[in-house]
N, C-alpha and C positions, 0 to 999 in steps of 0.2 A: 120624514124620520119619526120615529116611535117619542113621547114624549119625554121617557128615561132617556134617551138620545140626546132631544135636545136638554134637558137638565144637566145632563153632565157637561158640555159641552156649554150654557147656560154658567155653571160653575166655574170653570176652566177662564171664561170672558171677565167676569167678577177680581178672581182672584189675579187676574193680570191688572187690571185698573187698581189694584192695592197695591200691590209691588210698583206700579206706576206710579202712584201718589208716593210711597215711599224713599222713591229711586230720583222721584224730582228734588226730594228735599238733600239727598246727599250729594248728586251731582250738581247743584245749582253754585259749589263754593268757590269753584276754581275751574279754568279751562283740565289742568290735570286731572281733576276730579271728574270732570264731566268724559275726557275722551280714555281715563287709565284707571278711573276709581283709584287713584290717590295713588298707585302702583302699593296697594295695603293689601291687597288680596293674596294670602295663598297658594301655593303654584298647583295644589292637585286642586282648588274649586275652578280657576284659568281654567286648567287642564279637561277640568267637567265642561267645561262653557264653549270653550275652541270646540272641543271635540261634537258637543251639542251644534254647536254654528254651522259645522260643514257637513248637516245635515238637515236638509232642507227638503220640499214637498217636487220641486220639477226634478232635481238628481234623482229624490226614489225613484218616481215615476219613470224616469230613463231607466233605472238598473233594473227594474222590473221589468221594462221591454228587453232590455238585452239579456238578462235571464233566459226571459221566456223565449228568445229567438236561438242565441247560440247556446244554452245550457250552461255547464257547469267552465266549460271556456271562456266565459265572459269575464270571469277573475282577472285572466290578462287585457282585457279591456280597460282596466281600470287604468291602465296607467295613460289614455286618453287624456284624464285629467290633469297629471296624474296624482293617484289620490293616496300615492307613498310617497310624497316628496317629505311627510312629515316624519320619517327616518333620517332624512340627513339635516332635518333642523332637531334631531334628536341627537343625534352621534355626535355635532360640530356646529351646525348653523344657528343655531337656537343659541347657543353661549355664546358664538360670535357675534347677533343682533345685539344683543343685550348688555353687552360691553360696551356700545356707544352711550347708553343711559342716554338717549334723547325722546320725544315725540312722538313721533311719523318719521313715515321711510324716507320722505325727502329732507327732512332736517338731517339722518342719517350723512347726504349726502357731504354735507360742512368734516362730518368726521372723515370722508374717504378722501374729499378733493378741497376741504378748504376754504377760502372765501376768494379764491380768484374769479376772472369774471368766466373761466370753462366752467368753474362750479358750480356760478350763480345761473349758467343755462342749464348745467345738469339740474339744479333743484326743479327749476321750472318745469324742464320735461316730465321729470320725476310725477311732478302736478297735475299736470296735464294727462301723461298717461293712468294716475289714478281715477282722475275726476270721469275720462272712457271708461273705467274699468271698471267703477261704480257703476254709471248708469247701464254700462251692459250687462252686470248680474242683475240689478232692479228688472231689467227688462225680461230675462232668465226668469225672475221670479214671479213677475206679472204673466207671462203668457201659463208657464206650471199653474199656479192660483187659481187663474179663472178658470181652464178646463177642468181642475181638480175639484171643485167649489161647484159648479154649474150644475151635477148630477143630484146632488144633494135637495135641491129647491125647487119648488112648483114652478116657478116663473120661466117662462119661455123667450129667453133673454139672452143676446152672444155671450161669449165668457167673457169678452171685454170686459163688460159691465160688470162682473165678478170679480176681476181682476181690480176693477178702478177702485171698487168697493173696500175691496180687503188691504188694496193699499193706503188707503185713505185712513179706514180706521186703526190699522197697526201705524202708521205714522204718528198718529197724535200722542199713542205711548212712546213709540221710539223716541220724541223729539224731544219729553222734558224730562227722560230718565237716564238718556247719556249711557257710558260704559256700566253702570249699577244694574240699568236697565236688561242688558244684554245677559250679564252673567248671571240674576235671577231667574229672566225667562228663560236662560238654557238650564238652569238647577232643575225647573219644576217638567221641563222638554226631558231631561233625560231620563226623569221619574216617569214621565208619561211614555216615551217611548219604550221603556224595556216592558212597561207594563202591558203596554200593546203586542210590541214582539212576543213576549212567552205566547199570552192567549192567541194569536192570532196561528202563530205554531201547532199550539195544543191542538188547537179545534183543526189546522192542517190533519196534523197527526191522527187523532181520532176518526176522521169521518173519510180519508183517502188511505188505498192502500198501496205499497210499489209498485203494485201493478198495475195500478189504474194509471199511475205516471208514467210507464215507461210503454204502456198503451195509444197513449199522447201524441208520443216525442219518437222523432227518427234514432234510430240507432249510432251510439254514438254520443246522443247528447248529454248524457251524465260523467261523461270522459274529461278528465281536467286537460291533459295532455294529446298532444294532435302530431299530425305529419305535416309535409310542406303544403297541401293543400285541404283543407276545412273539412269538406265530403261530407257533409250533413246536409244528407234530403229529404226534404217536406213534402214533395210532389203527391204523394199518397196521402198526405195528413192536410195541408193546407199550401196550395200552387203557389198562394199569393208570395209564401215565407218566403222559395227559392229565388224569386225576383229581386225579393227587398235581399238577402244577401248575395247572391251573384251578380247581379245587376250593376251594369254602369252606374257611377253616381250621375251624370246628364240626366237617369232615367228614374233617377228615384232609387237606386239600390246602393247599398254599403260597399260593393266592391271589396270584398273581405276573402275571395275566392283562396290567394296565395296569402293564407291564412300567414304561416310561420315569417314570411319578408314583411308582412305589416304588423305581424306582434312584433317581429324586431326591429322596426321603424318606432313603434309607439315605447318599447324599453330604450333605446337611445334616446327619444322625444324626452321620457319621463327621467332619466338622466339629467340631461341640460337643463331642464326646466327647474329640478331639486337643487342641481348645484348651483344656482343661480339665488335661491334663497328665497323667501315669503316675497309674495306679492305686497304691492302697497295698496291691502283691505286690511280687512279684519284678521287676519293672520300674523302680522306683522303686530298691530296694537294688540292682540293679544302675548304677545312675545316681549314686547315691550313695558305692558302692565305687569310683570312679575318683577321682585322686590329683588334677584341676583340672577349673576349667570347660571349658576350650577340651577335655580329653579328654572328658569330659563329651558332645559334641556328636560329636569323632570315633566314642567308641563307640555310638553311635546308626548311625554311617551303616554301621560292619560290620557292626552286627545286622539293618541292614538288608537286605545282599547275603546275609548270609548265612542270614537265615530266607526268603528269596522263593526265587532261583534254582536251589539244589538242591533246594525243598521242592516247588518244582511241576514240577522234572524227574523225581521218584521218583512224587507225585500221577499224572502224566497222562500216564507209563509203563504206573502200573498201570490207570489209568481207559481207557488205550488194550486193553489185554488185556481186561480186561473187558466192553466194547463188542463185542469180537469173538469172545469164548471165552464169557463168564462170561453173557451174552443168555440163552441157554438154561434155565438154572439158574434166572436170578429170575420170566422168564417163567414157569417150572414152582411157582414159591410160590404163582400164582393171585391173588387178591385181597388176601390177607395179605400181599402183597411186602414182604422186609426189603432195601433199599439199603444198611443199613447191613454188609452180608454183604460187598458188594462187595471192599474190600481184603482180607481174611481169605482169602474163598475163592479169590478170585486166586492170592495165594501158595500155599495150599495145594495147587493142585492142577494152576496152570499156571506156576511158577516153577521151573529144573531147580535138579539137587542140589548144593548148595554154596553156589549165588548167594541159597537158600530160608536158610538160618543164618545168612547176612551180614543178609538184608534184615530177618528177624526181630528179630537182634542190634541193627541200625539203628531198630527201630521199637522194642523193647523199652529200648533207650538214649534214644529221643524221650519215652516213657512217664517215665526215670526223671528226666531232666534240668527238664520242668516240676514232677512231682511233689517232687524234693530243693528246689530253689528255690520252691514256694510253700509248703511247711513251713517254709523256714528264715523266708522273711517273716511267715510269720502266729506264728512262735513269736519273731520279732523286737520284734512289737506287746506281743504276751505281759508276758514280761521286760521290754523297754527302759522301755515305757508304762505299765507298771500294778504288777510288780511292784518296779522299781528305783525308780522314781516315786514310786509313793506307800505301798510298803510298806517296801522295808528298800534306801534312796539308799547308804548308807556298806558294805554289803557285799563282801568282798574278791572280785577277780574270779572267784577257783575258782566260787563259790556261784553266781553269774551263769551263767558255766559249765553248770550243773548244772541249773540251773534252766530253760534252755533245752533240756536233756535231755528235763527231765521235759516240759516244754509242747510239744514237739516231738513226742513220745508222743502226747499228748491227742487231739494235731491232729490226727494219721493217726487214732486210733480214731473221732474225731467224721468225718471226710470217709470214713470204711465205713459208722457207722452212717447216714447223711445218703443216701451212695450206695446203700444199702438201696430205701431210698424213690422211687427214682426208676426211671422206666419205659423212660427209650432215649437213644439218643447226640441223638437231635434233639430230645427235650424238652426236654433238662437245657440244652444250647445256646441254645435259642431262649428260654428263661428265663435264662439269662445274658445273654447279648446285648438282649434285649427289656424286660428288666425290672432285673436287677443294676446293670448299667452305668448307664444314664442318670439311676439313683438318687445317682449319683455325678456327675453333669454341672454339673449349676445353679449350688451354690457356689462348683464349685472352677474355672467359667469367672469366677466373679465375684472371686474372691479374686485372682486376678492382675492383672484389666483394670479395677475401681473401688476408687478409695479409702477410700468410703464403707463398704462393707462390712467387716462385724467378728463376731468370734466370735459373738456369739449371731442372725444372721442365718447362717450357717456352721451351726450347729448346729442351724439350725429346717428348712435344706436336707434337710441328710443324715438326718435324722428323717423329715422326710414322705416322702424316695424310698425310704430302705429300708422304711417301715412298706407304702408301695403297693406297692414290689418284693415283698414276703412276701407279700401280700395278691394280688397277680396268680396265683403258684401255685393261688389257687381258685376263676381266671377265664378263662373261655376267648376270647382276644381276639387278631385279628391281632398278630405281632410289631410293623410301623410303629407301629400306632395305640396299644399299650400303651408304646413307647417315648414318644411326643407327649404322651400326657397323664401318665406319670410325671414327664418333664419337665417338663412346667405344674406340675405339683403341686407341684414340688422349685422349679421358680423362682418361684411364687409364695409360697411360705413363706417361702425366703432374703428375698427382697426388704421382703414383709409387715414381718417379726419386725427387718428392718434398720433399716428406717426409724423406727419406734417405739423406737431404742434409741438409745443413745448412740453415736458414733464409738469407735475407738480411742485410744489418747492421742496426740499430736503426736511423740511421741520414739519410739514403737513403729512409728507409717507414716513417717519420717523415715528409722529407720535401713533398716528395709525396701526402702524406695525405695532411699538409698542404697547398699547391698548387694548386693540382687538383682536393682535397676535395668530394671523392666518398663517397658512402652510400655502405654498406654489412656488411662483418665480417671483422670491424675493428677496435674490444674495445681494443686490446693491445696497437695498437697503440695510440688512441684516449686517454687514460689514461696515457700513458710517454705525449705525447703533451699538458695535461693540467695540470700534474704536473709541465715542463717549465711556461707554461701560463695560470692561473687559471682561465682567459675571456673566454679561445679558447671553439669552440662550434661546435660539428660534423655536419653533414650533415644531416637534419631532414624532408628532403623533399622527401623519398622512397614516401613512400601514394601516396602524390599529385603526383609525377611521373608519378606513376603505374596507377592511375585515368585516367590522359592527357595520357598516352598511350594507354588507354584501348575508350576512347573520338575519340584521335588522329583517330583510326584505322575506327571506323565508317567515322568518316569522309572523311578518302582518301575511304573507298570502297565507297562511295557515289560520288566522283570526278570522280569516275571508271563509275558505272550505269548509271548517267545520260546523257554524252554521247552516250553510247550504247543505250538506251533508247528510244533518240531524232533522231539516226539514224534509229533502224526501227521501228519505231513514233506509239510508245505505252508510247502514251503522261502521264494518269495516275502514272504509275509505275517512271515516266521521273520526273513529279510533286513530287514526294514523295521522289525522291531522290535530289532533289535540295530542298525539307524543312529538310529533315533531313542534308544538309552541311550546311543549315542556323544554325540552330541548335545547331548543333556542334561546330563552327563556333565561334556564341556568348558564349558557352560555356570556350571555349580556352581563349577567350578574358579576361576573366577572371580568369580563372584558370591557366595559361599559362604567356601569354604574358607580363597582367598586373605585373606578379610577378619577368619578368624579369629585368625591370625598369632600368635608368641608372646610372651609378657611381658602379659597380662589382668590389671590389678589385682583383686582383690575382696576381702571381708570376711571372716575364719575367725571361726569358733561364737566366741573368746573375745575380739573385735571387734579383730586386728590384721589390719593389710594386709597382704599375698599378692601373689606373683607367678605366676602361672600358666606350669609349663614351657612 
């Protein structure tokens, strides 16, 4: 690299070791402090932070290959993740977290199910499934890193060793800056990322023309909208593409042929998965660190603008460069083709000097901003749940402190060794997404929407999807259909183990209801609560919900195309996607926003009423 390159980039390392030294001194007061920043923050800086976190250097790199493979139909790919579940913790979920005023997501569990002992298995699974859930994004992030990292540097060295590298040195800021840590380094991430995005567009813009892209690419590809089957062929442009999408997965290929049955496999997926609510990472502690419910809901919708719009104008800057510089290149890998080259060797070799450190910088600050936030969550579980819990409760806060240190540590060495093990940025994904998650769906759509349900149906959930999620690892199975049947397995065991037990008691779904006031199957309860109080009034806002989420959804795919759009400057289709977020837009305003208004009552962890600023 040029040595304006490494100076900026030089710069960028400095000014994190200051926020580091900064971030130690605030987070060192209290375990709150360390895992919520004092819940004193802000809901649109949260909002800037979350939305910087789920923007990380292995997902670019994925949306960049899937750009560059299906084109401008990769939009509905997204909901693999899916990476619009933050609409319905915008509309609903987001105010519902936040009304318990607890922790972490398994202390949550005390507010849904109580302290019986179905409970006290639900917390633990709760635990257990984070602590998996941790070290398989660390590991996500370790194999992204080193291959992202390795081009970069003379040394002719695996990317392991890049990867052990960057985890090592981002750990020692992650570990004594806690939540403080997190939400600075995503301040100065998402300074750097937009800053990247423009330029990295510009010079897109400037130096290719439409034509030179659509020269590229089979016809077809710049098409948002498809038939029941894909029919985008490469065969003329590069043999290898038709394999990797037609191809059995046994063979190496996506099997993505009946295109429209598996985007609608992956929008029911991204369904269940949103209504089920925040994972227990970083997503959750960020929902949690805001000061009311009503922020609660605001910070969701910044994290929204602000992980979509500049993350797919930096994506499909570089996927445009790619398509027309970088062809060559993976054509010449032959049968071995790695896509996942794609961002790496773009900058390396078609970015000029100056804009090549920012974007680095940019993507090096994406790496740290998910990796600092899913440490501080899994060493959140750590400490709050198991060691303050049920080892040493009366502890003065230093030792909590410290003890977060130590687990902090652990975290990063278990998500090296973990990433050790794993073979490429699209395995470790497609076992996230395919397998991780939906081990997590079952109970915890069930725990919000029936009353019936109770910790040890909770705990028979999360057992059978994580035991099938491990067990996928040593099965070779479409992504769709290993999501479908871990879900079966996970909802048939909640369900199973529910009904053969007892309910919760009448005062633990009372207050709940009370408190966190969901909409579903909840007239038993709803009727002992107004028998007590013949005011009390359920939850009457399903519709409009379901409205704003079904609004919501246009909306963010439209944050999505019209960057894409604007990069390969199919102005039209660009225009029509920024009237349709207009659109939408003033629709929420209404529908939405206005109705969350201020003054929200609800219930604080030590059961006094709240006003929500």
């Amino acid at each position: 690299m040029h040595p304006i390159d490494l100076t900026i980039i030089t710069v960028y390392i400095v000014l994190m070791g200051l926020v580091g030294w900064w971030s130690a001194t605030k987070a060192s007061r209290s375990a709150e402090s360390y895992f919520l920043a004092g819940k004193s923050l802000p809901w649109w800086l949260i909002g800037v932070a979350h939305g910087s976190s789920g923007v990380d250097i292995t997902g670019t790199m994925w949306f960049v290959m899937m750009l560059y493979i299906y084109g401008v139909k990769a939009t509905w790919l997204l909901w693999v993740w899916p990476l619009f579940n933050v609409v319905f913790r915008m509309m609903y979920l987001g105010t519902w977290v936040r009304r318990s005023n607890v922790l972490t997501g398994a202390e949550w569990m005390t507010t849904r199910f109580g302290f019986s002992r179905g409970a006290q298995w639900a917390y633990i699974s709760v635990v257990v499934y984070a602590l998996v859930h941790v070290v398989g994004f660390l590991s996500y992030a370790f194999r992204g890193i080193g291959e992202f990292t390795r081009p970069f540097f003379p040394w002719n060295v695996a990317d392991e060793w890049y990867g052990v590298g960057m985890l090592l040195i981002t750990g020692v800021y992650c570990v004594v800056g806690g939540m403080y840590s997190v939400v600075m380094n995503d301040l100065i991430q998402f300074v750097l990322k937009v800053t990247a995005a423009v330029g990295i567009v510009a010079i897109a813009m400037v130096r290719i023309r439409p034509e030179q892209i659509m020269a590229k690419v089979p016809a077809g590809w710049d098409h948002l909208f498809f038939g029941w089957k894909l029919s985008l062929d490469w065969s003329h442009l590069m043999p290898q593409l038709n394999q990797r999408i037609y191809g059995p997965i046994t063979a190496g290929g996506d099997g993505y042929s009946l295109f429209m049955f598996f985007t609608a496999m992956l929008l029911l997926k991204g369904v269940l998965v949103s209504m089920a609510g925040p994972t227990p990472n970083y997503a959750i502690q960020h929902i949690l660190s805001t000061r009311s419910p009503r922020e609660a809901a605001l910070e969701n919708m910044v994290m929204a603008m602000v992980s979509l719009t500049p993350r797919f104008l930096l994506i499909a800057g570089i996927a445009t460069l790619g398509i027309v510089y970088f062809s060559p290149d993976l054509a010449a890998m032959g049968a071995k083709v790695n896509f996942e080259r794609i961002l790496p060797g773009v900058l390396n070799k078609y970015v000029p000097i100056g804009l090549k450190g920012v974007l680095i910088a940019a993507l090096l600050a994406s790496f740290m901003s998910t990796f600092v936030s899913t440490v501080n969550s899994g060493a959140a579980y750590v400490v709050n749940d198991i060691y303050k819990r049920y080892i040493n409760p009366h502890a003065p806060a230093r030792r909590y402190v410290v003890a977060a240190w130590i687990t902090s540590s652990a975290v990063v060495v278990l998500g090296i060794l973990f990433g050790l093990v794993t073979k490429s940025v699209h395995g470790v994904t497609e076992w996230i997404v395919s397998a991780l998650v939906p081990a997590f769906v079952a109970p915890n759509v069930l725990k919000w929407h029936w009353w019936r349900f109770n910790g040890y149906g909770f705990f028979a959930g999360m057992v059978a999807g994580t035991a099938a999620a491990v067990l996928k690892v040593f099965i070779t199975m479409h992504p769709v259909f290993a999501f479908l049947l871990i879900l079966l397995i996970s909802f048939a065991a909640s369900i199973l183990v529910c009904l053969v037990t007892a309910p919760e008691s009448d005062e633990v779904l009372k207050g709940f209801y009370k408190s966190v006031r969901p909409w579903g199957w909840w007239g038993p309860v709803y009727r002992k609560c107004q028998a007590e109080d013949p005011a009390f009034q359920p939850n009457r806002d399903f519709q409009r919900d379901l409205f704003n989420i079904a609004v919501g959804l246009i909306w963010q795919t439209s944050l999505v195309t019209a960057p894409i759009y604007l990069a390969i400057q199919h102005w039209e289709e660009m225009w029509i996607s920024l009237a349709v977020c207009a659109v939408t837009s003033a629709v929420l305003k209404y529908t939405w926003y206005d109705r969350l208004g201020p003054g929200e009552m609800y219930t604080t962890k030590d059961g006094q009423a709240a006003t929500a600023p």
